[in-house]
C-alpha positions in Angstrom: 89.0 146.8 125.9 92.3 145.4 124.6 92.5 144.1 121.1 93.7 140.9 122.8 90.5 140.8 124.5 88.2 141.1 121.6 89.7 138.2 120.0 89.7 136.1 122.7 85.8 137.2 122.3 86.0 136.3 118.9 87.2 132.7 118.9 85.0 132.6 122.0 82.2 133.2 119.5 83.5 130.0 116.9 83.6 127.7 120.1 79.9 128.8 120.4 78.7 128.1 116.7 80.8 124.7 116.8 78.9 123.2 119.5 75.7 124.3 118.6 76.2 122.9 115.2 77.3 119.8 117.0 75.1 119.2 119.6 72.7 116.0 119.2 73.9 114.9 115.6 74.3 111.3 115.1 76.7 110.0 112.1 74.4 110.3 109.6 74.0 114.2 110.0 77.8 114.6 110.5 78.2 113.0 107.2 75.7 113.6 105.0 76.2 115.6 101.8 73.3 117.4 100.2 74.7 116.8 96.9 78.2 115.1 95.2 80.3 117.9 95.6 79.1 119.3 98.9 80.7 119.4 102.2 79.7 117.6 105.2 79.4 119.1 109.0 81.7 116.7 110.1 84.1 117.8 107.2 83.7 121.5 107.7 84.2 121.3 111.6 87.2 119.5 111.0 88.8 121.7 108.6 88.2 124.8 110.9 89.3 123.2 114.0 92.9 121.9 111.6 93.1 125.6 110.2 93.3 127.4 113.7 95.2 124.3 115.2 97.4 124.4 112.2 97.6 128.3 111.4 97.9 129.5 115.4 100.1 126.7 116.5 102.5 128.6 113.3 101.8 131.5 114.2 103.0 131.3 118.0 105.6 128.2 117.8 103.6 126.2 119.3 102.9 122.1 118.2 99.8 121.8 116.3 97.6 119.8 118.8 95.8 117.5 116.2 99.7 115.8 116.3 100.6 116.4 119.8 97.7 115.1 121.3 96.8 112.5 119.9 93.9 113.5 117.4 95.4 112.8 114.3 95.8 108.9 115.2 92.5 108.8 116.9 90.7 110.2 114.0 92.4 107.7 111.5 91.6 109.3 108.2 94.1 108.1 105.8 95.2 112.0 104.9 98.9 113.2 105.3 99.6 114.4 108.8 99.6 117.7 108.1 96.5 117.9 106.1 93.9 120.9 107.2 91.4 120.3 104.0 92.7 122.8 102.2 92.2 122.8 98.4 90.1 118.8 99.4 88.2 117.7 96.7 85.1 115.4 96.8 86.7 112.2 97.4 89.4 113.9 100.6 86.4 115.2 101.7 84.3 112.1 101.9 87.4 110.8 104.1 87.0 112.8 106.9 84.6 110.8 108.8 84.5 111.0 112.9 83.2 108.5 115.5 80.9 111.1 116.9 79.9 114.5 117.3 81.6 114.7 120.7 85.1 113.4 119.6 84.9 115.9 117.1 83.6 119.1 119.7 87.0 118.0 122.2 89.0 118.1 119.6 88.2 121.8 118.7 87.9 122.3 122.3 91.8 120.8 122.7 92.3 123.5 119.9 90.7 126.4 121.5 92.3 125.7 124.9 95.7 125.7 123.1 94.4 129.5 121.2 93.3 131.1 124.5 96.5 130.3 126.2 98.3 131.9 123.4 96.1 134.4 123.0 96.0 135.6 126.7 99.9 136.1 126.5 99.5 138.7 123.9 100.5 142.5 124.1 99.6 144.9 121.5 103.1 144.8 120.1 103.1 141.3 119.4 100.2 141.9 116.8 102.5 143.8 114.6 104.9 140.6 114.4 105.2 139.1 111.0 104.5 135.5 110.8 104.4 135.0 107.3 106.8 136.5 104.4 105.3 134.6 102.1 102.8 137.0 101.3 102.8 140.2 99.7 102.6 142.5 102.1 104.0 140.1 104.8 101.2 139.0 107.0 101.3 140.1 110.8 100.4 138.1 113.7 97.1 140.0 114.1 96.2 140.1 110.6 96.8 136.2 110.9 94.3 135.5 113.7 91.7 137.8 112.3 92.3 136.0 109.3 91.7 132.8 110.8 88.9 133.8 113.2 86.8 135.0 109.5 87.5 131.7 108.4 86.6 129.5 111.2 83.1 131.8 111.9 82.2 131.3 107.7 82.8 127.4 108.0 81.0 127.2 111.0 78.0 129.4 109.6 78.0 126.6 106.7 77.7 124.0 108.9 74.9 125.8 110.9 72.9 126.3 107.6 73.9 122.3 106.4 72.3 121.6 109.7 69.3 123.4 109.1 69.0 122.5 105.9 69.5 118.6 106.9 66.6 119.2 109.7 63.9 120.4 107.2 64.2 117.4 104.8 64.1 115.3 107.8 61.0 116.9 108.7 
């Protein structure tokens, strides 16, 4: 197996935990907050899905899709263009509210469409690449995607355990 291969397994895996977290929930489950300074699903989807859009679409040269496509004016959240919920407090957070559960699954799908078709025009040299000097040491193109594919799969696990969580009070 090619390293390429195991992380197009890997973000495979996210698009997995992201729909299953997704699937059924009305607005009130997407938005709830199990206390003042929590997170919401809808919030934490959407900052995964901007962080790989955001961090891949770098990382390759590509245009971040939440801008190209569309998604940024269709989701209307008042928050700079750019914005990926980094360093969001309680009130950016509370913000980030989506028409539905599906808008917000094909827009990570957009996203993961636009990572595959980067990903499957890797070769094992190009993980070496740096893509960011800001760092000390410089971060490579594969230490990137790991990084974001650890990110994406914690966010997501939060969401599955805000769901879960959600489901037993309702119960």
């Amino acid at each position: 197996m090619h390293a390429k291969d195991i992380l197009i397994d890997g973000y495979g895996r996210i698009r997995e935990e992201v729909h299953a977290v997704l699937d059924g929930l009305g607005p009130d489950e997407l938005h709830a907050r199990p206390a003042p300074g929590a997170n919401s699903i809808a919030w934490l989807v959407w900052h995964l899905t901007r962080v790989q859009d955001d961090h891949v679409a770098d990382a390759f040269g590509l245009d971040q899709v939440w801008l190209s496509q569309g998604w940024e004016k269709l989701f209307g959240l008042g928050l700079p263009r750019h914005d990926t919920g980094y360093g969001h407090g309680p009130a950016q957070v509370a913000k980030v509210r989506v028409a539905s559960a599906g808008r917000l699954a094909d827009y990570y799908d957009a996203v993961h469409d636009q990572t595959l078709t980067a990903l499957r025009g890797l070769a094992a040299r190009d993980l070496e690449r740096i893509v960011d000097e800001r760092w000390d040491p410089p971060v490579s193109l594969g230490v990137r995607l790991v990084s974001v594919l650890s990110d994406d799969l914690q966010h997501a696990g939060q969401a599955a355990y805000l769901r879960g969580l959600l489901s037993s009070t309702a119960a």
